[in-house]
TORNU-293319 format. One line per 10 residues: number of its first residue (from 1); for each residue x, y, z of N, C-alpha, C. Coordinates in nm, 4 decimals, decimal comma. Example, Ala and Ser with C-alpha at 12.3 -4.5 7.8 and 13.67 -1.06 7.14 Angstrom:
2
1) 1,3190 -0,5690 0,7800 1,2300 -0,4500 0,7800 1,3200 -0,3300 0,7800  1,2850 -0,2250 0,7080 1,3670 -0,1060 0,7140 1,2900 0,0030 0,7870
END
This chain:
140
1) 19,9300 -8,3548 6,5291 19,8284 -8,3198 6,4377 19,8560 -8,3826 6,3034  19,6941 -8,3997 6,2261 19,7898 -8,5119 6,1183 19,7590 -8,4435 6,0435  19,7933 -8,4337 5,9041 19,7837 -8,3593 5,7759 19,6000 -8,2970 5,7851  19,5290 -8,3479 5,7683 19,3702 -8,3733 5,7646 19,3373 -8,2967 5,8516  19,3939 -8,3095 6,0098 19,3449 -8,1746 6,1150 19,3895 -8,0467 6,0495  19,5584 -8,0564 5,9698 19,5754 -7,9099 5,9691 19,5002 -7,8563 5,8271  19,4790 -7,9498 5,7315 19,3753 -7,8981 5,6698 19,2672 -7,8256 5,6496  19,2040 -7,9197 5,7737 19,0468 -7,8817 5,8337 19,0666 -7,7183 5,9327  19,1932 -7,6905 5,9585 19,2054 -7,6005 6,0709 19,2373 -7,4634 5,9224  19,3217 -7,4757 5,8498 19,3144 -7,3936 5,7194 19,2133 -7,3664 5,6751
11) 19,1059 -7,4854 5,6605 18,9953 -7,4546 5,5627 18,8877 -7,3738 5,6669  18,9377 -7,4011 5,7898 18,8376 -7,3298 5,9031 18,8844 -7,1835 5,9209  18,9492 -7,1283 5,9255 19,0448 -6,9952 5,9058 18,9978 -6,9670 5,7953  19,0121 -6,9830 5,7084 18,9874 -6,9188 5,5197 18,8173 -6,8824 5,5328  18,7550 -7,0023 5,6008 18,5962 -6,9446 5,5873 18,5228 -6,8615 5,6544  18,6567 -6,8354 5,8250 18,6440 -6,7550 5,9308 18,7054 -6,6120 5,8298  18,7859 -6,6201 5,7779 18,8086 -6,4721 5,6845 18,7447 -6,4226 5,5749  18,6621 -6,5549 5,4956 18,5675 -6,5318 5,4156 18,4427 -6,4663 5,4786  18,4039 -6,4774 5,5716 18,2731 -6,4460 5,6776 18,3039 -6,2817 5,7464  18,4473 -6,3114 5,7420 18,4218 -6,1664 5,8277 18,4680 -6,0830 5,7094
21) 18,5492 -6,0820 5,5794 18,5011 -5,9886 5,4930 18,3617 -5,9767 5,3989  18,2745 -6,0677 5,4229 18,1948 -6,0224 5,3901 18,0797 -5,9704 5,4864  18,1000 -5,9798 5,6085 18,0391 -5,9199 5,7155 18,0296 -5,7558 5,6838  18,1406 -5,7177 5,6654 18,1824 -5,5895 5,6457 18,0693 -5,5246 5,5491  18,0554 -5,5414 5,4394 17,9569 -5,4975 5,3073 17,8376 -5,5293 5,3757  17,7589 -5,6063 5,4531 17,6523 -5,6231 5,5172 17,6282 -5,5580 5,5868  17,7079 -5,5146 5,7029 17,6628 -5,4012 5,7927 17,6365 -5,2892 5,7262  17,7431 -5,2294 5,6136 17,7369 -5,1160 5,5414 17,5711 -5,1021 5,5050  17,5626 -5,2414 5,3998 17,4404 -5,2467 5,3409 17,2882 -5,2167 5,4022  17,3120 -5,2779 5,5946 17,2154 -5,2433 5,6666 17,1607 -5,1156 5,7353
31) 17,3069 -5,0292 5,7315 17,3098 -4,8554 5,7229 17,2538 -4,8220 5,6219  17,2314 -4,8397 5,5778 17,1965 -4,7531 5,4228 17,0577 -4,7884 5,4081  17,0022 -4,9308 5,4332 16,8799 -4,9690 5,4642 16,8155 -4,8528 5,5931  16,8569 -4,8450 5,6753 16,7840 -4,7526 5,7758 16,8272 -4,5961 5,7190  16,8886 -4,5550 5,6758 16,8879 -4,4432 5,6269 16,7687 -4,4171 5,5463  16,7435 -4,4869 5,4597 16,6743 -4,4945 5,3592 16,5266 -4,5463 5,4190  16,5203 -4,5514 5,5092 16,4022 -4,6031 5,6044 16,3548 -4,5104 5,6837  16,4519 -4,3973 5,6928 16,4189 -4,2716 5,8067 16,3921 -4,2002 5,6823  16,4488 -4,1696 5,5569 16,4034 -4,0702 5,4037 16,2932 -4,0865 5,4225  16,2270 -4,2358 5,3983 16,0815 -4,2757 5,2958 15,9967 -4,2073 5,4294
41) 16,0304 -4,2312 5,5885 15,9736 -4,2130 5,6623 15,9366 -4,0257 5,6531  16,0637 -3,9908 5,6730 16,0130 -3,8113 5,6715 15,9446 -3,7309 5,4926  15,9880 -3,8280 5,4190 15,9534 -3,7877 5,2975 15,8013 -3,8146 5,3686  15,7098 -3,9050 5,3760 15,5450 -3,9216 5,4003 15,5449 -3,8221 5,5027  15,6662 -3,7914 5,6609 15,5662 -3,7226 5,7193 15,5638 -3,5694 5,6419  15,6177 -3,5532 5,5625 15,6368 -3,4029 5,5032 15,5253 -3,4464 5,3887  15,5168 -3,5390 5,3034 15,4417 -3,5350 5,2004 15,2475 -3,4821 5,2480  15,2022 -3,5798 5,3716 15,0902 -3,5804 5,4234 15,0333 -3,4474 5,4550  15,1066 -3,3008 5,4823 15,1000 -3,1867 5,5309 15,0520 -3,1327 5,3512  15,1542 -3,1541 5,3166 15,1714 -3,0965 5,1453 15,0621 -3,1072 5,0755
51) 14,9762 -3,2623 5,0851 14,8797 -3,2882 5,0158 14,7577 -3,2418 5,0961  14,7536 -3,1970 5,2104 14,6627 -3,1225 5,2731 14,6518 -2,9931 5,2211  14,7613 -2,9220 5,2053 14,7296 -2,8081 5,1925 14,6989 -2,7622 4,9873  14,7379 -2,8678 4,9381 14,7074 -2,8980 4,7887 14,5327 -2,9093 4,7701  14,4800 -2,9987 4,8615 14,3519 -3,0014 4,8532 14,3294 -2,8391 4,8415  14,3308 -2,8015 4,9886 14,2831 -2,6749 5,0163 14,2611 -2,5713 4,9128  14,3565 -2,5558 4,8531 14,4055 -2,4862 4,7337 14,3478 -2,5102 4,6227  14,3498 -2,6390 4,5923 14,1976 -2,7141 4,5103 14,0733 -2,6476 4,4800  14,0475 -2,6601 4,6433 13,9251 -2,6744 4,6539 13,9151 -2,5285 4,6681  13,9929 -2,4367 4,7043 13,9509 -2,2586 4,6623 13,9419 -2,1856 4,5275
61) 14,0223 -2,2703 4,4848 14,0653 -2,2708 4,3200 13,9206 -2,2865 4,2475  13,8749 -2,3671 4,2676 13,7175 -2,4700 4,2483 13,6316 -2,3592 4,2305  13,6442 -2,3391 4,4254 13,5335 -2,2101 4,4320 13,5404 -2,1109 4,3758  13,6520 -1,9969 4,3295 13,7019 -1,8816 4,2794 13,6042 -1,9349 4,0820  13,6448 -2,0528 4,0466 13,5822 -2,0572 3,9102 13,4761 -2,0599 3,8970  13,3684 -2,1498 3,9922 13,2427 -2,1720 3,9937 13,2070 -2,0014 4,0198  13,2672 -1,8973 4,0851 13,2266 -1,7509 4,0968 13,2467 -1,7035 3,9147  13,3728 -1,7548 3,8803 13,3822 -1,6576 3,7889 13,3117 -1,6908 3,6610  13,2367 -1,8311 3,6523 13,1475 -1,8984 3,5598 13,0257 -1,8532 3,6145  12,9814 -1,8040 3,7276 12,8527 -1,6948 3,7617 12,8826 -1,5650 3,6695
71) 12,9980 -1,5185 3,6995 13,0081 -1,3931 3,6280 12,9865 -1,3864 3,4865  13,0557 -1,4985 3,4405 13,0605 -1,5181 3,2453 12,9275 -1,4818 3,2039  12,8706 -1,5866 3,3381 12,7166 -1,6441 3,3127 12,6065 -1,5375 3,3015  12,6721 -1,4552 3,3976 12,5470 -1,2896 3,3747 12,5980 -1,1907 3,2631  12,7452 -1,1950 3,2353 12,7997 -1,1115 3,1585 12,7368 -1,1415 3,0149  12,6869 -1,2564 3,0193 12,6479 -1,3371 2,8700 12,4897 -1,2955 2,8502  12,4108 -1,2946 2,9826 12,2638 -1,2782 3,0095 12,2665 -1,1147 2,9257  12,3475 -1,0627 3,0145 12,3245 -0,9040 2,9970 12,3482 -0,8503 2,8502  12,4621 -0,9214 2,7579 12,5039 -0,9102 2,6441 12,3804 -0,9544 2,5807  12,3189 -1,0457 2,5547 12,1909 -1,1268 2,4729 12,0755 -1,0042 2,5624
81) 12,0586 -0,9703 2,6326 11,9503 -0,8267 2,6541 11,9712 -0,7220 2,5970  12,1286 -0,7039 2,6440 12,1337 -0,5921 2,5120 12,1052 -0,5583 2,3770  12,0922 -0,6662 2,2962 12,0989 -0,7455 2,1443 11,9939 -0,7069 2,1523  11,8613 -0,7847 2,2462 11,7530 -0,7837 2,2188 11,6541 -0,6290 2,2473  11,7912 -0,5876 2,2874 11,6733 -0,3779 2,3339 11,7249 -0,3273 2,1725  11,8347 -0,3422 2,1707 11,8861 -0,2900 2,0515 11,8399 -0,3339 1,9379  11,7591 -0,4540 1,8810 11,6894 -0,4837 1,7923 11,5374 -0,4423 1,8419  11,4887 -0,4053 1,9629 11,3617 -0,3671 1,9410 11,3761 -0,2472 1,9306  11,4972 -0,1813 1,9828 11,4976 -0,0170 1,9593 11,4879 0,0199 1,8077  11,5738 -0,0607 1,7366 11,6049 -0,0510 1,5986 11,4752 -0,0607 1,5325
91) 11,3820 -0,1982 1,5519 11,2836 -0,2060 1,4922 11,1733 -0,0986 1,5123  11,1390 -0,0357 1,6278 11,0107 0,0440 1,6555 11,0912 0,1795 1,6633  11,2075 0,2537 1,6715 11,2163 0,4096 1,6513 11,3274 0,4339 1,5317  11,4057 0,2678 1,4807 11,4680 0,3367 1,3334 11,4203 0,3442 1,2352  11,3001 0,3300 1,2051 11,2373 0,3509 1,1015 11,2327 0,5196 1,0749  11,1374 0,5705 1,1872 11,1264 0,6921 1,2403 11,1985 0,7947 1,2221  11,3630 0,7598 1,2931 11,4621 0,8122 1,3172 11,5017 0,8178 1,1652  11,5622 0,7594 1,0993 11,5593 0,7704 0,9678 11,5343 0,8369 0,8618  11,3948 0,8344 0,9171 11,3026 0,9184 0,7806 11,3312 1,0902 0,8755  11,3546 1,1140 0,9812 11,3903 1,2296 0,9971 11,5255 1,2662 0,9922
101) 11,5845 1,1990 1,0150 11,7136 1,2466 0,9981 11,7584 1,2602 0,8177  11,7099 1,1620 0,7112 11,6849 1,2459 0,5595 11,6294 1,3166 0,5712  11,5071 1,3896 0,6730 11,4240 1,5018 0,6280 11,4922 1,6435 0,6707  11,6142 1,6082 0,8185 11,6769 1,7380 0,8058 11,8005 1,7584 0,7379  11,8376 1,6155 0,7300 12,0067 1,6360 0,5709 11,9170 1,6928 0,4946  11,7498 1,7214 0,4153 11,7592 1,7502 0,3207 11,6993 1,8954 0,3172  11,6682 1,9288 0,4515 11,6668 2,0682 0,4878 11,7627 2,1705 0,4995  11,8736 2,0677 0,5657 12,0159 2,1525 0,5721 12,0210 2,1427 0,4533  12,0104 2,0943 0,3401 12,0749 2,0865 0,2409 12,0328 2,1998 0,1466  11,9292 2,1888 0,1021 11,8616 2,2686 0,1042 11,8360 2,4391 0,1435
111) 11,8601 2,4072 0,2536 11,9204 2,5978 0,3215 12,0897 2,6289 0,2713  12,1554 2,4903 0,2777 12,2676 2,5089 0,2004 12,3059 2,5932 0,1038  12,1868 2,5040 0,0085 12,2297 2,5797 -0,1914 12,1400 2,7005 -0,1958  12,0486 2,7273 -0,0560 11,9886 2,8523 -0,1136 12,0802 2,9702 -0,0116  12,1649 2,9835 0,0785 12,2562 3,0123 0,0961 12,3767 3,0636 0,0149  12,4255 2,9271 -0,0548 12,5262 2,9084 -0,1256 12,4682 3,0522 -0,2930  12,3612 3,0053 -0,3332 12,3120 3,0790 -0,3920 12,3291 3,2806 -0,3836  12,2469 3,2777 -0,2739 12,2745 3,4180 -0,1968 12,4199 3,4614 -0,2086  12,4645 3,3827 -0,1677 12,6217 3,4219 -0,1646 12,7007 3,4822 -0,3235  12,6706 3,3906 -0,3765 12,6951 3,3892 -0,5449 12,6600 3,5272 -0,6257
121) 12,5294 3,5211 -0,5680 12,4501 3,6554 -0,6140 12,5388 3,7940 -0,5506  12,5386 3,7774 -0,4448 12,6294 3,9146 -0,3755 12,8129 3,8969 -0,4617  12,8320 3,8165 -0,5000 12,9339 3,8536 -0,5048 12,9574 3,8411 -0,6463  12,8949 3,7952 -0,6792 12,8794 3,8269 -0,8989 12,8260 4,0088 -0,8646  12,7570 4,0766 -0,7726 12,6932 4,2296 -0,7287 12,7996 4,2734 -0,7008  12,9079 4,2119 -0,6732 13,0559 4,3042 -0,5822 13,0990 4,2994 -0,7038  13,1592 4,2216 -0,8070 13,2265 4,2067 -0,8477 13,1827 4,3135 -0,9941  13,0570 4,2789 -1,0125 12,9883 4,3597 -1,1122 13,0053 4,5424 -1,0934  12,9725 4,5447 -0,9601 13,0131 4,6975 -0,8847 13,1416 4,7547 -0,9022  13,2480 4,6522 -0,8740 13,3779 4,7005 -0,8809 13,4033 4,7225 -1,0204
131) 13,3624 4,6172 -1,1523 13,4123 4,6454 -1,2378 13,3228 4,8062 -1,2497  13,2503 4,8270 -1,2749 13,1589 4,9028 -1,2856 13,2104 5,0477 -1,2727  13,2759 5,0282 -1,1210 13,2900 5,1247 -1,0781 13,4953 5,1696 -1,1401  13,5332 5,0713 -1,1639 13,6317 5,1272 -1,2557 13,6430 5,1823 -1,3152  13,5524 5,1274 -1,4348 13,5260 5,1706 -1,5630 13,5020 5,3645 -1,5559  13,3931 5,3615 -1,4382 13,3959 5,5081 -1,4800 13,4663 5,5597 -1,3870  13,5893 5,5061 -1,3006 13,6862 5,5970 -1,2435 13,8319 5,5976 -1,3138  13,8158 5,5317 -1,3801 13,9430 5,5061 -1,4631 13,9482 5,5684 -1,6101  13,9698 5,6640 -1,6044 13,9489 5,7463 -1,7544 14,0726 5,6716 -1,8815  13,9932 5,7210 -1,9662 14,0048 5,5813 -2,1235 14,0751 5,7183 -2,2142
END
């Protein structure tokens, strides 16, 4: 063998050991590729169920508001009817109501001070009596 074969037989060895350590990191690299190929895979078949039942939920969600924007919607009708009984009530029996209700504050009132009066009188009469009646039981 001449210098040049054993060269060529070195440099053939070194690239046969260059090849098979890097063989090594490649296979690794191609595990990890299918790992990661079975994830993406069960991640979609799990995702596809998920977004089904997201719609669903959506779309009940949807319906439950469109009910409860009916409800606002009459709760609002019924409020603006009310307004409007209560301003015609106001306009056609508070006038009315009014002028009677000053006419019996001023009746009670009225029976009040002539009450209050009465009262005054009897008891300026008691009081007048008692002195009265001192005077001539109480010898001077």
């Amino acid at each position: 063998m001449t210098a040049g074969e054993v060269a060529g037989l070195i440099a053939a060895a070194a690239l046969l050991l260059l090849v098979g350590l890097l063989a090594y990191p490649i296979l690794k690299l191609g595990k990890v590729l299918d790992e990661t190929r079975l994830l993406v895979r069960g991640v979609s078949d799990e995702t596809v169920p998920l977004l089904g039942e997201v719609t669903t939920t959506v779309t009940t969600t949807n319906a439950q508001l469109e009910r409860v924007d009916a409800i606002t919607s009459n709760a609002e009708t019924l409020s603006s009817n009310i307004a409007g009984m209560s301003s015609l009530f106001a306009a056609t029996l508070g006038g009315p109501l009014v002028k009677i209700a000053a006419f019996s504050y001023g009746v009670r009132r009225a029976l009040g001070v002539q009450e209050r009066r009465d009262l005054e009188r009897r008891v300026r009469a008691d009081i007048k009596a008692k002195k009265t009646a001192r005077r001539r039981g109480a010898p001077r």
